[in-house]
mmCIF file as Biopython writes it, N, C-alpha, C and O atoms, coordinates in Angstrom:
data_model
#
loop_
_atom_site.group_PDB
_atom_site.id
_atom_site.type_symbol
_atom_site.label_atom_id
_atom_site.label_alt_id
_atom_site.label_comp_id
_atom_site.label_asym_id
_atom_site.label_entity_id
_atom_site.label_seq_id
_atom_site.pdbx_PDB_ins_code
_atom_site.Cartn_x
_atom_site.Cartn_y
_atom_site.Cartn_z
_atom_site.occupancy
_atom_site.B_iso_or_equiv
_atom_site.auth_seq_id
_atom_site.auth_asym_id
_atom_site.pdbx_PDB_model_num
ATOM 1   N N  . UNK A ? 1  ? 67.818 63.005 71.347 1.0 0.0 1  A 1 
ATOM 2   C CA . UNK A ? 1  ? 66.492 63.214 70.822 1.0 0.0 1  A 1 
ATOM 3   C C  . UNK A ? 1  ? 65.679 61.943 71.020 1.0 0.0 1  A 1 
ATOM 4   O O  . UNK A ? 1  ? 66.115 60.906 70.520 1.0 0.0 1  A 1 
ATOM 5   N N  . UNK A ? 2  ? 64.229 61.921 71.886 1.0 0.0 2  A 1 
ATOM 6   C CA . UNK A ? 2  ? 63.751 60.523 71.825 1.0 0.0 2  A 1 
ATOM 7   C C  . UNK A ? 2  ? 62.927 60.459 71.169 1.0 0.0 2  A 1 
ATOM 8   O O  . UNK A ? 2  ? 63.026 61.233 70.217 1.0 0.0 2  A 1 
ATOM 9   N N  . UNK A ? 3  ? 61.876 59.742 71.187 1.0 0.0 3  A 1 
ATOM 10  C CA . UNK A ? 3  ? 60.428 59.657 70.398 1.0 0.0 3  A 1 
ATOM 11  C C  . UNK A ? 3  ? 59.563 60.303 71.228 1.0 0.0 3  A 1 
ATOM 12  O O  . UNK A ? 3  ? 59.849 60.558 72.398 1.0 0.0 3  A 1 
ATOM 13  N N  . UNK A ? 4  ? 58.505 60.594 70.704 1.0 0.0 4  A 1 
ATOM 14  C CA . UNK A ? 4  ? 57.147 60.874 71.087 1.0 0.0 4  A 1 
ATOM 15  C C  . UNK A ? 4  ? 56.414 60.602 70.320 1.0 0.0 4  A 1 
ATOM 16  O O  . UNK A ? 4  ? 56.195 60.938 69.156 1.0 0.0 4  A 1 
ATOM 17  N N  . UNK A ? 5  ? 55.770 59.582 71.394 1.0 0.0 5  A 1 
ATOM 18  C CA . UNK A ? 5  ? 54.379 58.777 71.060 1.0 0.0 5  A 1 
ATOM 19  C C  . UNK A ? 5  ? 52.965 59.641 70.299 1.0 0.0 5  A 1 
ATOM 20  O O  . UNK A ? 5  ? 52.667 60.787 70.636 1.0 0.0 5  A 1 
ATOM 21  N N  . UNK A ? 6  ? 52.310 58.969 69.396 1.0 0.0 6  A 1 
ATOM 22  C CA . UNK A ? 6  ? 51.514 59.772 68.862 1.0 0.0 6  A 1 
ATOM 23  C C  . UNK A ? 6  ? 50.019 59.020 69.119 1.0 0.0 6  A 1 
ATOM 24  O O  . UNK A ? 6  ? 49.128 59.434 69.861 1.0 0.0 6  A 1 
ATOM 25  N N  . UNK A ? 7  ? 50.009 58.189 68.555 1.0 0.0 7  A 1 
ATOM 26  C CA . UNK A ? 7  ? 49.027 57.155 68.537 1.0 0.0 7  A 1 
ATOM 27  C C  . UNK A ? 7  ? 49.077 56.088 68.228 1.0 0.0 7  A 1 
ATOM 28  O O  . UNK A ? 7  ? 50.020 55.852 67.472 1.0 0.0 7  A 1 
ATOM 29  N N  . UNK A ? 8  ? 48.444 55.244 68.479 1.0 0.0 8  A 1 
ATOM 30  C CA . UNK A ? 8  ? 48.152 53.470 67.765 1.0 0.0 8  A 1 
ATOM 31  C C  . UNK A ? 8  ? 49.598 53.041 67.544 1.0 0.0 8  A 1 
ATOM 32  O O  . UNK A ? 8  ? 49.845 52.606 66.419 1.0 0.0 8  A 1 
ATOM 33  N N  . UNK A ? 9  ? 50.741 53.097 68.556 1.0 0.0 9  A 1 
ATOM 34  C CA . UNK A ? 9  ? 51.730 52.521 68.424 1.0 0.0 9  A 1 
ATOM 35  C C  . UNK A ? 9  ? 52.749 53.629 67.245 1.0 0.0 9  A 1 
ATOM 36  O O  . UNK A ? 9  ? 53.916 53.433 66.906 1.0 0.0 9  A 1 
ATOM 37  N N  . UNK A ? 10 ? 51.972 54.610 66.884 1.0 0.0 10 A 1 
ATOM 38  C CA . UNK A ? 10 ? 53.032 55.542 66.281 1.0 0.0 10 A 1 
ATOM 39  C C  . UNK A ? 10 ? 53.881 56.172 67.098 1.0 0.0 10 A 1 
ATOM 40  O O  . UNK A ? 10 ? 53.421 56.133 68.239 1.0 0.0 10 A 1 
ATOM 41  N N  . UNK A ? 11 ? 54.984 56.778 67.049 1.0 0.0 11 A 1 
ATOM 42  C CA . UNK A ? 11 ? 55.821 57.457 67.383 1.0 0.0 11 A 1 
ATOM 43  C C  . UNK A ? 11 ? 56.781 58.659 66.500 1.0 0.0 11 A 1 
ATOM 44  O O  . UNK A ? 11 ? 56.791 58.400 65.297 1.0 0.0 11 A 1 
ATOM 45  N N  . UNK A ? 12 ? 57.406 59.642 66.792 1.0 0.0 12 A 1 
ATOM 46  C CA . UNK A ? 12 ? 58.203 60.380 65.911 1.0 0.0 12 A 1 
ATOM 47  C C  . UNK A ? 12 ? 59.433 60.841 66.793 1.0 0.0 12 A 1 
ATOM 48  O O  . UNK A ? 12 ? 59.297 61.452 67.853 1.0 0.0 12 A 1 
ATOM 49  N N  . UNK A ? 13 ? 60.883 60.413 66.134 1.0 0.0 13 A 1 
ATOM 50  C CA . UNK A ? 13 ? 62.410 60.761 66.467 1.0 0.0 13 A 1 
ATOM 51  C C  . UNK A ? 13 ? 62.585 62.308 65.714 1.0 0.0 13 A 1 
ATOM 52  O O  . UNK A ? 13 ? 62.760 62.510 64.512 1.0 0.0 13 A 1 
ATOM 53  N N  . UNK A ? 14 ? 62.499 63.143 66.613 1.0 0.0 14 A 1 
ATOM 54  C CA . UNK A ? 14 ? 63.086 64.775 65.491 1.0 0.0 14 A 1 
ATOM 55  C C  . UNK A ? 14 ? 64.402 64.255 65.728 1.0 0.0 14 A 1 
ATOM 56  O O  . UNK A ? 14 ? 64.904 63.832 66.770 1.0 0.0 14 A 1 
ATOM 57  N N  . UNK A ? 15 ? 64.977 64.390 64.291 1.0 0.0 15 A 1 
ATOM 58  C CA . UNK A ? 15 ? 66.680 64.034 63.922 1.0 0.0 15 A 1 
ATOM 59  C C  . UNK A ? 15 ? 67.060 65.244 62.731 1.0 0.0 15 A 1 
ATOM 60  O O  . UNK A ? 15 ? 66.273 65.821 61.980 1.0 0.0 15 A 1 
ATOM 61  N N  . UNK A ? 16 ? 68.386 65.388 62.833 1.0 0.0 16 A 1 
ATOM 62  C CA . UNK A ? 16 ? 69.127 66.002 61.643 1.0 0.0 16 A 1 
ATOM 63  C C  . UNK A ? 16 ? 69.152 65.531 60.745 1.0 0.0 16 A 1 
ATOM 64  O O  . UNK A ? 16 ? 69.881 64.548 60.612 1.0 0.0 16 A 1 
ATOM 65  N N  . UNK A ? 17 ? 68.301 66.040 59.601 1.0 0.0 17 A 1 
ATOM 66  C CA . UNK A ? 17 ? 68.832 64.983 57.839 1.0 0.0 17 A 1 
ATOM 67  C C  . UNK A ? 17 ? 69.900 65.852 56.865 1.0 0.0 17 A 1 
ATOM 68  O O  . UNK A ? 17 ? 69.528 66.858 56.262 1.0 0.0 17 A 1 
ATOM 69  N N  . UNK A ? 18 ? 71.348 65.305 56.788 1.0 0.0 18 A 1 
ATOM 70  C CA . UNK A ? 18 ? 71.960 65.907 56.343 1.0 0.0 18 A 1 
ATOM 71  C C  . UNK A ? 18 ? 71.877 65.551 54.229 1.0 0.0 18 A 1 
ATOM 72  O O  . UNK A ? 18 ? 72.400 64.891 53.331 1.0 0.0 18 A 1 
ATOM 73  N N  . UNK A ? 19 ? 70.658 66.727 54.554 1.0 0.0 19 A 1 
ATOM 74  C CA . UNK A ? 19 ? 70.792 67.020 52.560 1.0 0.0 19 A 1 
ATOM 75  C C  . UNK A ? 19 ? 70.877 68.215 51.799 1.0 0.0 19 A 1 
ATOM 76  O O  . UNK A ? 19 ? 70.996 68.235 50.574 1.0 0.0 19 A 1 
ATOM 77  N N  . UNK A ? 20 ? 70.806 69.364 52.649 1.0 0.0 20 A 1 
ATOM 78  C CA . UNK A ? 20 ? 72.060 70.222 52.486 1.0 0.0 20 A 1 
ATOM 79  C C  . UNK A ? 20 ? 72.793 70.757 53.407 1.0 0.0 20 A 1 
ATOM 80  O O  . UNK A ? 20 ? 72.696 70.254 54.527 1.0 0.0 20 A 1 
ATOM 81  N N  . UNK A ? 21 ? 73.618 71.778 53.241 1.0 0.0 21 A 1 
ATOM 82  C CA . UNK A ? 21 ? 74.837 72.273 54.199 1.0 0.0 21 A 1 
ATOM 83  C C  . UNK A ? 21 ? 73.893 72.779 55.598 1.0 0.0 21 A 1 
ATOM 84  O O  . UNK A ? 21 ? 72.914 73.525 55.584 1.0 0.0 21 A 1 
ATOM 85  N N  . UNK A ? 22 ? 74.396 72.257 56.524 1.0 0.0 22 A 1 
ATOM 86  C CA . UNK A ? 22 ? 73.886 71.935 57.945 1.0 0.0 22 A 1 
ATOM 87  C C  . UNK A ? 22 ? 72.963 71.087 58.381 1.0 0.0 22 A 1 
ATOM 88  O O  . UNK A ? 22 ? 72.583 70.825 59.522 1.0 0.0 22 A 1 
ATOM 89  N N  . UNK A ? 23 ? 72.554 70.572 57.025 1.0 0.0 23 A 1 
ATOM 90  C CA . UNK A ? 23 ? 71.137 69.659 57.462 1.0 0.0 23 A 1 
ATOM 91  C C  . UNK A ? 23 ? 69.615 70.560 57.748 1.0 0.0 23 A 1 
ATOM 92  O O  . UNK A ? 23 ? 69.459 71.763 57.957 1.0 0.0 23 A 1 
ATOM 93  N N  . UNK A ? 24 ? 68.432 69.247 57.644 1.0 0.0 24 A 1 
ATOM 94  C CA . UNK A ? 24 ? 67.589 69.520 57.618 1.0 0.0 24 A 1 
ATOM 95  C C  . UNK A ? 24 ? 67.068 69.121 58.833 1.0 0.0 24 A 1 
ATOM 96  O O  . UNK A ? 24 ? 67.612 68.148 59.356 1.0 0.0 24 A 1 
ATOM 97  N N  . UNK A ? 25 ? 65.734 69.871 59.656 1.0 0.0 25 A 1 
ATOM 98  C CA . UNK A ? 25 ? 64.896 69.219 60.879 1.0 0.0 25 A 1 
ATOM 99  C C  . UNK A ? 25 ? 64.250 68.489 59.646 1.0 0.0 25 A 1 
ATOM 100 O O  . UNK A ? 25 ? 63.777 68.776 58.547 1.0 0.0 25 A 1 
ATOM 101 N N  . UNK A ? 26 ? 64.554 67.082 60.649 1.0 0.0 26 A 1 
ATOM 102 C CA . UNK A ? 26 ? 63.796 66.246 60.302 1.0 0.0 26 A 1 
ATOM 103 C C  . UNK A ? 26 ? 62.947 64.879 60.938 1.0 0.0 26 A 1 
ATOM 104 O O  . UNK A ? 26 ? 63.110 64.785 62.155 1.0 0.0 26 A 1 
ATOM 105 N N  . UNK A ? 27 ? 62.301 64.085 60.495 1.0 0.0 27 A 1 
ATOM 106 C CA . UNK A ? 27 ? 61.443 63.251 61.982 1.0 0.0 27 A 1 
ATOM 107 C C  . UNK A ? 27 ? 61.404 62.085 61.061 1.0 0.0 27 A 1 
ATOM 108 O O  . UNK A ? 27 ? 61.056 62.030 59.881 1.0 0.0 27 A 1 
ATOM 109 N N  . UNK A ? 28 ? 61.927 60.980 62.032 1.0 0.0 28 A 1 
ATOM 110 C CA . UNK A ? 28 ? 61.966 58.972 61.724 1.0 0.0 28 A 1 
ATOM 111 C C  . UNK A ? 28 ? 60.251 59.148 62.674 1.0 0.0 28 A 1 
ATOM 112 O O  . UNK A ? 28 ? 59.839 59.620 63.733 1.0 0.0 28 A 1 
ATOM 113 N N  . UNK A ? 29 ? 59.666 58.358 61.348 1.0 0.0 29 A 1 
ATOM 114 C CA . UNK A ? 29 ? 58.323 57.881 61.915 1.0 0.0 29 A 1 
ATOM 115 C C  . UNK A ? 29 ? 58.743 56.273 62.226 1.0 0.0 29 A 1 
ATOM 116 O O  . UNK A ? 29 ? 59.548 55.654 61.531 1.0 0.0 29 A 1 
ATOM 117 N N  . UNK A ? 30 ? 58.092 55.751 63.325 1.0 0.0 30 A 1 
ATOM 118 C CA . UNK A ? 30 ? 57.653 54.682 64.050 1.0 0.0 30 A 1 
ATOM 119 C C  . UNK A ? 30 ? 56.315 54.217 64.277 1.0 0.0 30 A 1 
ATOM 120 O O  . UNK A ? 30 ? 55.350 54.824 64.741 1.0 0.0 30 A 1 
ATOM 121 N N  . UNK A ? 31 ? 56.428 52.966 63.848 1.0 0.0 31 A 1 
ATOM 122 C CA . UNK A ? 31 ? 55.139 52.001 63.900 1.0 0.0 31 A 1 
ATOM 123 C C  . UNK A ? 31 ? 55.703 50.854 64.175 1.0 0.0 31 A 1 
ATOM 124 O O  . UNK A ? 31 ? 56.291 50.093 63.406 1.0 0.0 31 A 1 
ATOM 125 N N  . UNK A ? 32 ? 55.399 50.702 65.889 1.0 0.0 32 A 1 
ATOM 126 C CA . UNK A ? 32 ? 55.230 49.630 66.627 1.0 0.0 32 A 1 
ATOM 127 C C  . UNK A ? 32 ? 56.815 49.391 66.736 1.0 0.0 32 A 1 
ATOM 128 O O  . UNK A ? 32 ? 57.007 48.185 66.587 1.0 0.0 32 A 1 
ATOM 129 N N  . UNK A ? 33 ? 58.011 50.067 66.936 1.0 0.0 33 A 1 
ATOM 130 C CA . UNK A ? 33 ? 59.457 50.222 66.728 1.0 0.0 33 A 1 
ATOM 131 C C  . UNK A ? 33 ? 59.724 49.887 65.640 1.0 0.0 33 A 1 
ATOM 132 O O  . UNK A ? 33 ? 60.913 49.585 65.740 1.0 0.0 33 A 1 
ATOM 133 N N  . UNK A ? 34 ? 59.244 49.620 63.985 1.0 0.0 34 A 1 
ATOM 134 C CA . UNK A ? 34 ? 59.388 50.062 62.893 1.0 0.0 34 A 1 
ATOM 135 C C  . UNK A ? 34 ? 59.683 51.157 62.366 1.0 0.0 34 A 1 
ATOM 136 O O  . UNK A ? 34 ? 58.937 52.101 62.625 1.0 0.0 34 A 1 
ATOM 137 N N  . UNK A ? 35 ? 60.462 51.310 61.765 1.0 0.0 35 A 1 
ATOM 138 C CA . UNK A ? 35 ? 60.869 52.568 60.905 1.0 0.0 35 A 1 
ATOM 139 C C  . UNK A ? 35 ? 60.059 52.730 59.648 1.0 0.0 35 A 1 
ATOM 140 O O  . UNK A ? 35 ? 60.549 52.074 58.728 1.0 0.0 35 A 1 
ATOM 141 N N  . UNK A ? 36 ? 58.870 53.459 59.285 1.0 0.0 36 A 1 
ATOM 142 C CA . UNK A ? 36 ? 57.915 53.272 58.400 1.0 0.0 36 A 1 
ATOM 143 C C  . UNK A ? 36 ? 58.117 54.771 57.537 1.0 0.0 36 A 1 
ATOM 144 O O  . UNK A ? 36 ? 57.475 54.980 56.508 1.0 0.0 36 A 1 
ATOM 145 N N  . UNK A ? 37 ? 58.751 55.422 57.902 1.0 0.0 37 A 1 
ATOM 146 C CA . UNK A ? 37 ? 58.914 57.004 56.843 1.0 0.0 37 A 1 
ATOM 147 C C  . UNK A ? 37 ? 59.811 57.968 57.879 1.0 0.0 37 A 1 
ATOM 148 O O  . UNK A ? 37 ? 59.828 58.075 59.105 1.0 0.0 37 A 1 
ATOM 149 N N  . UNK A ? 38 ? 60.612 58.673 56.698 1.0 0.0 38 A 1 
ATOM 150 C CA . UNK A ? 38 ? 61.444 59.520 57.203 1.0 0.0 38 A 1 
ATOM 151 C C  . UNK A ? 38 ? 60.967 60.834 56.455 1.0 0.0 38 A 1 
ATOM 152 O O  . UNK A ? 38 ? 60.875 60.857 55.228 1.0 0.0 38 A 1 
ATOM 153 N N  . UNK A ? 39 ? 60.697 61.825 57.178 1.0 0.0 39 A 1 
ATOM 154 C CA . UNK A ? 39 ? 60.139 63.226 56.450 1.0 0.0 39 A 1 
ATOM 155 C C  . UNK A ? 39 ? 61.096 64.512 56.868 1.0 0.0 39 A 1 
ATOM 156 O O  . UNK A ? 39 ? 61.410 64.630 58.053 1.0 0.0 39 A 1 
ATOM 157 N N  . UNK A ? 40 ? 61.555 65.472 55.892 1.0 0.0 40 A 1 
ATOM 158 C CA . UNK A ? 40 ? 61.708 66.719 56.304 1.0 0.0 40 A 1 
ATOM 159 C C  . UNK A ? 40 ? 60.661 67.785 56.181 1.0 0.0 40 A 1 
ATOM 160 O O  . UNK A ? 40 ? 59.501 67.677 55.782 1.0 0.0 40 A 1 
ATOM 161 N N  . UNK A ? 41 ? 61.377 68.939 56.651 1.0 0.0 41 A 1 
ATOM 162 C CA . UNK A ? 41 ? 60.660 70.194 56.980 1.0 0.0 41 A 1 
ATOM 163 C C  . UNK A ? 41 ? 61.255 70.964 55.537 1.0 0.0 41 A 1 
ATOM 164 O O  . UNK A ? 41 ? 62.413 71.264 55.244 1.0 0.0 41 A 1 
ATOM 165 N N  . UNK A ? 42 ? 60.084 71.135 54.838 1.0 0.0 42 A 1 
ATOM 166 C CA . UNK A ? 42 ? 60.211 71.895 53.875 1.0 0.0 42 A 1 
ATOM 167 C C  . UNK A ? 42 ? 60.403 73.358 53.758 1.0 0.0 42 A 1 
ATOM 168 O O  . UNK A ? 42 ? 59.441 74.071 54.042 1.0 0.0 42 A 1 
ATOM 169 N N  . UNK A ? 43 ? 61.663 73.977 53.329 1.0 0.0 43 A 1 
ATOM 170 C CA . UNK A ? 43 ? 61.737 75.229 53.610 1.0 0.0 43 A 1 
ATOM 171 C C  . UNK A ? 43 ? 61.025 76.310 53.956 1.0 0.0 43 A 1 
ATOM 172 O O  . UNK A ? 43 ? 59.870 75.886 54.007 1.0 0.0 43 A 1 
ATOM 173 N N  . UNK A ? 44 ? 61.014 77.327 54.195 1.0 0.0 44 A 1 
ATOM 174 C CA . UNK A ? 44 ? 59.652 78.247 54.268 1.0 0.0 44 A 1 
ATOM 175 C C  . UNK A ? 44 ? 60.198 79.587 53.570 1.0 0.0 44 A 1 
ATOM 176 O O  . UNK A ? 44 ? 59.390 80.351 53.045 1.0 0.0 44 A 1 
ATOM 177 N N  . UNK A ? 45 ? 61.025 79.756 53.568 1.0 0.0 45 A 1 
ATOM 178 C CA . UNK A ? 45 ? 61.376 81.154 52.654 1.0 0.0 45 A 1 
ATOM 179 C C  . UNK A ? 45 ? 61.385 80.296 51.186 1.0 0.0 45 A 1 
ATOM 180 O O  . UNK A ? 45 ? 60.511 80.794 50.476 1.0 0.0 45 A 1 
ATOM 181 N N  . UNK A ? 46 ? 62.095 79.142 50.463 1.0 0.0 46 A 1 
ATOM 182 C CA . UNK A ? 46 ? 62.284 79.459 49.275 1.0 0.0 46 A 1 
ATOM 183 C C  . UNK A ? 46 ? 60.756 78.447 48.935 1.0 0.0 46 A 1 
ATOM 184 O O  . UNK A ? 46 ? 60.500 78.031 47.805 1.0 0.0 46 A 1 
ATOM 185 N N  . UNK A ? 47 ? 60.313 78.317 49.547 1.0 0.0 47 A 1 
ATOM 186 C CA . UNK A ? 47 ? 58.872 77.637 49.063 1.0 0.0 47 A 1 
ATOM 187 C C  . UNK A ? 47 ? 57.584 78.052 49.384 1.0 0.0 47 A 1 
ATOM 188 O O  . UNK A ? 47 ? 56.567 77.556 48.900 1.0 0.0 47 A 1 
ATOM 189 N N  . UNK A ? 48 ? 57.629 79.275 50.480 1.0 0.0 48 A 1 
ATOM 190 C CA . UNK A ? 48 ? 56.557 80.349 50.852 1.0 0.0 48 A 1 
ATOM 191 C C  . UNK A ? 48 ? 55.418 78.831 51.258 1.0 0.0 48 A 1 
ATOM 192 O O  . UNK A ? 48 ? 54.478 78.329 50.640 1.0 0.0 48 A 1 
ATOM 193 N N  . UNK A ? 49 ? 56.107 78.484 52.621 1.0 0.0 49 A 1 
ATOM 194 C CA . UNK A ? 49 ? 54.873 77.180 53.033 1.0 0.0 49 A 1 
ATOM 195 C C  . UNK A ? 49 ? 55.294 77.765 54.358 1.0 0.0 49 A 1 
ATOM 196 O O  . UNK A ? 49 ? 56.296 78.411 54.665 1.0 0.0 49 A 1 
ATOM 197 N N  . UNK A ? 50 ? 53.960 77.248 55.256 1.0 0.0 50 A 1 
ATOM 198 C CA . UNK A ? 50 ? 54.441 77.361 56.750 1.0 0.0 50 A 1 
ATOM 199 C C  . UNK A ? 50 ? 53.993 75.790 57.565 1.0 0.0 50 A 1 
ATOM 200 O O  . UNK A ? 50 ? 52.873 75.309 57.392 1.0 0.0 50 A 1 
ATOM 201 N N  . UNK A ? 51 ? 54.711 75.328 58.171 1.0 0.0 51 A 1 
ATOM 202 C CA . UNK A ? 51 ? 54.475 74.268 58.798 1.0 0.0 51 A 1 
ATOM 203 C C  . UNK A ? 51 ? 54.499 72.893 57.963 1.0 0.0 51 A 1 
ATOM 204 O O  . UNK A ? 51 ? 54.097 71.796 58.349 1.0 0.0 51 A 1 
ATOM 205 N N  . UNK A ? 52 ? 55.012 73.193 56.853 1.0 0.0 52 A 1 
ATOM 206 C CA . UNK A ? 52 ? 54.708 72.019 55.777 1.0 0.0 52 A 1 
ATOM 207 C C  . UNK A ? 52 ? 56.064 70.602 55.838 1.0 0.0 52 A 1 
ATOM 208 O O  . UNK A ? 52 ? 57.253 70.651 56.154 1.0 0.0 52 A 1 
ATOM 209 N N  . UNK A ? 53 ? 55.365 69.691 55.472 1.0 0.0 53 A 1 
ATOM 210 C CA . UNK A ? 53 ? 56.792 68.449 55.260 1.0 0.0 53 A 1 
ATOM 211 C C  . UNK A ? 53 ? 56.547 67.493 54.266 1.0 0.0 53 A 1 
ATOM 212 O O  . UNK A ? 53 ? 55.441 67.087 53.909 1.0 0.0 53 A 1 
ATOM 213 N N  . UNK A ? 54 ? 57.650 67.156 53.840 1.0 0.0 54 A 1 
ATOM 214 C CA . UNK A ? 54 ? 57.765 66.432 52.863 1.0 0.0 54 A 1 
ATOM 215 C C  . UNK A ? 54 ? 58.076 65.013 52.962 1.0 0.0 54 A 1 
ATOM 216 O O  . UNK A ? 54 ? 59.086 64.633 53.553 1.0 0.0 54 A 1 
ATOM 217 N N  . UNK A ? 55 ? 57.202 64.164 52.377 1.0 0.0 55 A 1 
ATOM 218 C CA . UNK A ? 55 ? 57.858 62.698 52.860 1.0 0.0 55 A 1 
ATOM 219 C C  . UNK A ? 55 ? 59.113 62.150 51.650 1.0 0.0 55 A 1 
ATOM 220 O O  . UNK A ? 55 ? 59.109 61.839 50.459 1.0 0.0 55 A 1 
ATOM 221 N N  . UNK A ? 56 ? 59.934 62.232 52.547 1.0 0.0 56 A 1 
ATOM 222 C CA . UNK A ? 56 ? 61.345 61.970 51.720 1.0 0.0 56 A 1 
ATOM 223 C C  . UNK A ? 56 ? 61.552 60.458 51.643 1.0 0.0 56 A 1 
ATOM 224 O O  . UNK A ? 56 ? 62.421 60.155 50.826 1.0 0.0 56 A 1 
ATOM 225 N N  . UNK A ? 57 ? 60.879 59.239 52.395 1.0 0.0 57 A 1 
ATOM 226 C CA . UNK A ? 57 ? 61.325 58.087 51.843 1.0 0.0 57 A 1 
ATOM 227 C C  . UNK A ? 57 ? 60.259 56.991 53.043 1.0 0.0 57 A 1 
ATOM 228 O O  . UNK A ? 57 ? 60.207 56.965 54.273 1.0 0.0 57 A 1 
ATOM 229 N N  . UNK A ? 58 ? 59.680 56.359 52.194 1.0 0.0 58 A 1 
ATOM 230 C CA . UNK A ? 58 ? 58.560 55.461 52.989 1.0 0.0 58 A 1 
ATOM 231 C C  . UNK A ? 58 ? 58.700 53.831 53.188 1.0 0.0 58 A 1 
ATOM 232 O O  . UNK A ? 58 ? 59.494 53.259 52.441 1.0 0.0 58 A 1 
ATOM 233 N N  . UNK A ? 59 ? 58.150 53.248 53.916 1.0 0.0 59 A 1 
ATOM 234 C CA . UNK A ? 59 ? 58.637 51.969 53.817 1.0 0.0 59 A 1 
ATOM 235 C C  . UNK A ? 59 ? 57.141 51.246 53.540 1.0 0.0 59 A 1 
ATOM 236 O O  . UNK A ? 59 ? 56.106 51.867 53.786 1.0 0.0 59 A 1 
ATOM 237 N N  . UNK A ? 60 ? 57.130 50.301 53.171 1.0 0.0 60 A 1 
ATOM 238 C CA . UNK A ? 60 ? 56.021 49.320 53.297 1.0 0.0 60 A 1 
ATOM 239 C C  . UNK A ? 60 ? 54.797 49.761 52.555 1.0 0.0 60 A 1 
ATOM 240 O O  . UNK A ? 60 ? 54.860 49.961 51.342 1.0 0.0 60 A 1 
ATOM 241 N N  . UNK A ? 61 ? 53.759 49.912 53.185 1.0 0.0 61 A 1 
ATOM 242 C CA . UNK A ? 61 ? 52.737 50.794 52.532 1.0 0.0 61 A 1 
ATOM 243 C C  . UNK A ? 61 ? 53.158 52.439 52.024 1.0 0.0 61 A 1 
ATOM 244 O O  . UNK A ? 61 ? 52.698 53.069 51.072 1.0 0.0 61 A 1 
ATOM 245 N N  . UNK A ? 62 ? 53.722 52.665 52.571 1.0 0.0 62 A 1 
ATOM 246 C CA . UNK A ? 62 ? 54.387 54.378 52.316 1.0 0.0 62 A 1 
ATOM 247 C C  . UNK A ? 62 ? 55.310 54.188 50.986 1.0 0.0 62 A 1 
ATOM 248 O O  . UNK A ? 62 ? 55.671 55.093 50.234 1.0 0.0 62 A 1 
ATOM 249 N N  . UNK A ? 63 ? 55.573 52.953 50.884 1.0 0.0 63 A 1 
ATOM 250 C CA . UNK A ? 63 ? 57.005 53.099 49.899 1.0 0.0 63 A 1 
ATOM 251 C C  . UNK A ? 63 ? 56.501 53.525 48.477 1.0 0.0 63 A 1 
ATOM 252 O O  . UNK A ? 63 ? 55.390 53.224 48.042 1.0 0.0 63 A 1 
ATOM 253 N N  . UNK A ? 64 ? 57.559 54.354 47.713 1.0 0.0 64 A 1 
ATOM 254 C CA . UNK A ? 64 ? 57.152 54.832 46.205 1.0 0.0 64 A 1 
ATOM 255 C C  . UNK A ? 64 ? 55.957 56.479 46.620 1.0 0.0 64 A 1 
ATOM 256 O O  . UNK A ? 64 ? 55.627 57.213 45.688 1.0 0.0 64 A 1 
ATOM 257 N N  . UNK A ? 65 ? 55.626 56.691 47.654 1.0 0.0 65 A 1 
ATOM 258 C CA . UNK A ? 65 ? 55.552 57.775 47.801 1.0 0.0 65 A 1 
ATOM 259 C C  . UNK A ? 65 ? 55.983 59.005 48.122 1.0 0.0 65 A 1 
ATOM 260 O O  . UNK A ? 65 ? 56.881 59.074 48.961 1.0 0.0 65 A 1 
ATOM 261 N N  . UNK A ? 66 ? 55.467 60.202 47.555 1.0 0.0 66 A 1 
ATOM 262 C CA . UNK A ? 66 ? 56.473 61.174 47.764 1.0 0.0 66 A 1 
ATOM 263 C C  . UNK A ? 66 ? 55.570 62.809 48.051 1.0 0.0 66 A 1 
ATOM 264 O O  . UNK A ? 66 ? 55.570 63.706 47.208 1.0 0.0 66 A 1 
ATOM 265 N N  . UNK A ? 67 ? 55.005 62.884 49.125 1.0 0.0 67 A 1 
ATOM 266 C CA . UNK A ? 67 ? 53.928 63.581 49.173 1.0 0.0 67 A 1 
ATOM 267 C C  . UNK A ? 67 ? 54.542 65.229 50.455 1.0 0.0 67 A 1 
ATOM 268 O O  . UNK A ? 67 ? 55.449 65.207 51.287 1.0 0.0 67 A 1 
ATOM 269 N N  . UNK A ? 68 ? 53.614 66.394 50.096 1.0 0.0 68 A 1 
ATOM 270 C CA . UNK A ? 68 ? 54.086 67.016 51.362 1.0 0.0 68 A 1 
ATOM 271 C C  . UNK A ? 68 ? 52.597 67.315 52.005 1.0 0.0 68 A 1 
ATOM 272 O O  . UNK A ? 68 ? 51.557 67.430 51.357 1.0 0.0 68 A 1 
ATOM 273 N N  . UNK A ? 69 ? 52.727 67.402 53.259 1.0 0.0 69 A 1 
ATOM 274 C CA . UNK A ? 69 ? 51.846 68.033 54.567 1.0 0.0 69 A 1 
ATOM 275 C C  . UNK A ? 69 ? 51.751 68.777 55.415 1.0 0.0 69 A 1 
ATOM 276 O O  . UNK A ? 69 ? 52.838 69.185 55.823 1.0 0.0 69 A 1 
ATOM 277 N N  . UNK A ? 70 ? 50.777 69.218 55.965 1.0 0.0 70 A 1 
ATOM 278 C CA . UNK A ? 70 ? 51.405 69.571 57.368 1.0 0.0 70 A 1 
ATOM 279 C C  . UNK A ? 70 ? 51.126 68.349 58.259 1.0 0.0 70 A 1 
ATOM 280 O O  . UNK A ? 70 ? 50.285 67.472 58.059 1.0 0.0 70 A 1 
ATOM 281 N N  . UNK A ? 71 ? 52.133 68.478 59.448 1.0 0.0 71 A 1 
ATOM 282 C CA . UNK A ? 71 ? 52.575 67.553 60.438 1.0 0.0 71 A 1 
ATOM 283 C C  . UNK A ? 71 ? 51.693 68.356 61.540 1.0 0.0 71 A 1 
ATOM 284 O O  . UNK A ? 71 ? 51.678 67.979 62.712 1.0 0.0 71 A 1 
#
């Protein structure tokens, strides 16, 4: 799985986050080869969302937040 570049030195790794049984899609954000937030894909059947994610753990400016979006 590699990155893809987004903008202004961002980037996103789609990776497996194992937090429940099989794991979750999930994406390592990059800034400037920093690791600045790791987000999953928030269910869609038991949370009736489509396209939505959750930021599961932030670094730096991101850190202590805990927000969902769409991506």
């Amino acid at each position: 799985m590699g990155k893809a570049k987004i903008t202004s030195g961002f980037s996103f790794s789609e990776v497996r986050i194992g937090t429940v049984e099989g794991g979750e899609s999930g994406v390592l954000v990059w800034k400037c080869d920093q690791l600045v937030a790791v987000l999953t894909q928030i269910d869609e059947e038991a949370y009736s969302t489509k396209g939505k994610w959750f930021l599961e753990t932030g670094f730096g400016l991101l850190s202590g937040q805990h927000k969902n979006f769409v991506r």
